[in-house]
C-alpha positions, 0 to 999 in steps of 0.5 A: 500500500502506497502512502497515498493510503495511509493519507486516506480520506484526511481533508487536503484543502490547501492554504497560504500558498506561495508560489514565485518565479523569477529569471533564475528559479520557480518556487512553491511551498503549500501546507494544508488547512489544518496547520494554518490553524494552529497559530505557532505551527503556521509561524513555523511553517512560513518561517520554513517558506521565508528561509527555503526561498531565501536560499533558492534566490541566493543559490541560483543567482551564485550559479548564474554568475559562475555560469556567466563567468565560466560560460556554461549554460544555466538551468534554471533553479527549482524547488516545490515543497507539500505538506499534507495531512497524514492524520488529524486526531485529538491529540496529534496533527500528523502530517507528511512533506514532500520536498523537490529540488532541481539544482542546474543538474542531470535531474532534480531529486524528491524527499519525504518528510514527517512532523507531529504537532502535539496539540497538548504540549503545543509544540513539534515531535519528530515521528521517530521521537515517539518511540523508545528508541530507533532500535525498537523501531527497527525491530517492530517495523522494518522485518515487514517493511523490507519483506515487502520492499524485497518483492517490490524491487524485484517487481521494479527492476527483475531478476537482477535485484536478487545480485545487487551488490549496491542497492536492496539492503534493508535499511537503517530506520534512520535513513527512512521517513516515518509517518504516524496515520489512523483509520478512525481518526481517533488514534495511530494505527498504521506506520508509513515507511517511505524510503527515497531515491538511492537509499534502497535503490536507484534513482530510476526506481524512485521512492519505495513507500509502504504502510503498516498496520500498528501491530502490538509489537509498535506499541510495545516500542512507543514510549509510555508517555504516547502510548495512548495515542496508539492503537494495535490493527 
């Protein structure tokens, strides 16, 4: 199952979108309504905004003067970064980001993302951050994560991925996106894995995203002071 699923039917109406384009770059950086409720999380959100496109204005006008200066020719600078709402529960907003750069290169490149807005402490939690440790994780998540990505891959690219030498290992939970989804609104009862380009494959077969149901061996691994936020499928 896709992340698209873990999504499910949360509301994906869109506010504060900021769009801008010059001679050097195309900029876009949208969140969604539920996050522009929350009057600290907005602020951190179009602080976000101010410093991504700050950066964009400043990378790609240093790269069209080196390309002046050394007579290549410029691309021009890209960068679109979403936020959407993975699930919207009494305690926690959880939501997920896409993130896509384009930096004058062969091609851009896509990253995921995850935030947790802990509505009773007002503030933001890492997924991963609830949980008792990045081993425990590990162990409660990714053995059916990468049985399932083992069979994606080889359905991705065939036989060969059975000698990759490169690609294919199961990954660290560190070097994966996390998100924290419900089904009845109410409490966390899937795990979203994303793992993006090159970390268990090629850039060619693009981000391998999988959901799993909180199974009691999760919630054994959520830290005591989360755990009623979480309920086993």
């Amino acid at each position: 199952m896709r992340v698209g699923w873990l999504i499910g039917t949360a509301m994906l109406a869109v506010t504060q979108a900021a769009s801008g384009q010059s001679a050097d770059y195309d900029f876009a950086y949208r969140y969604p309504l539920q996050a522009a409720r929350i009057a600290p999380l907005k602020a951190w959100l179009e602080a976000d905004k101010a410093k991504q496109r700050a950066t964009i204005a400043r990378d790609a006008s240093t790269f069209r003067r080196e390309a002046k200066r050394d007579g290549f020719p410029f691309r021009k600078y890209e960068a679109q970064k979403e936020w959407k709402v993975v699930a919207d529960t009494p305690r926690f907003l959880s939501l997920s980001v896409s993130d896509y750069s384009y930096s004058g290169g062969a091609h851009g490149g896509t990253a995921s993302g995850g935030l947790l807005w802990d509505k009773r402490a007002g503030r933001r939690v890492d997924p991963k951050a609830v949980f008792v440790s990045h081993t425990a994780l590990q162990a409660a998540v990714m053995p059916g994560w990468c049985r399932w990505m083992t069979a994606e891959r080889t359905r991705r690219v065939g036989a060969v991925a059975e000698n990759d030498a490169t690609f294919g290992k199961c990954p660290p939970i560190k070097d994966v996106t996390v998100l924290l989804g419900s089904s009845n609104g109410r409490t966390f009862d899937r795990i979203g894995v994303i793992a993006d380009q090159y970390v268990v494959g090629s850039y060619a077969e693009g981000q391998y995203e999988h959901t799993l149901p909180a199974t009691a061996a999760v919630l054994r691994a959520v830290k005591p002071e989360y755990r009623g936020a979480f309920a086993a499928r």
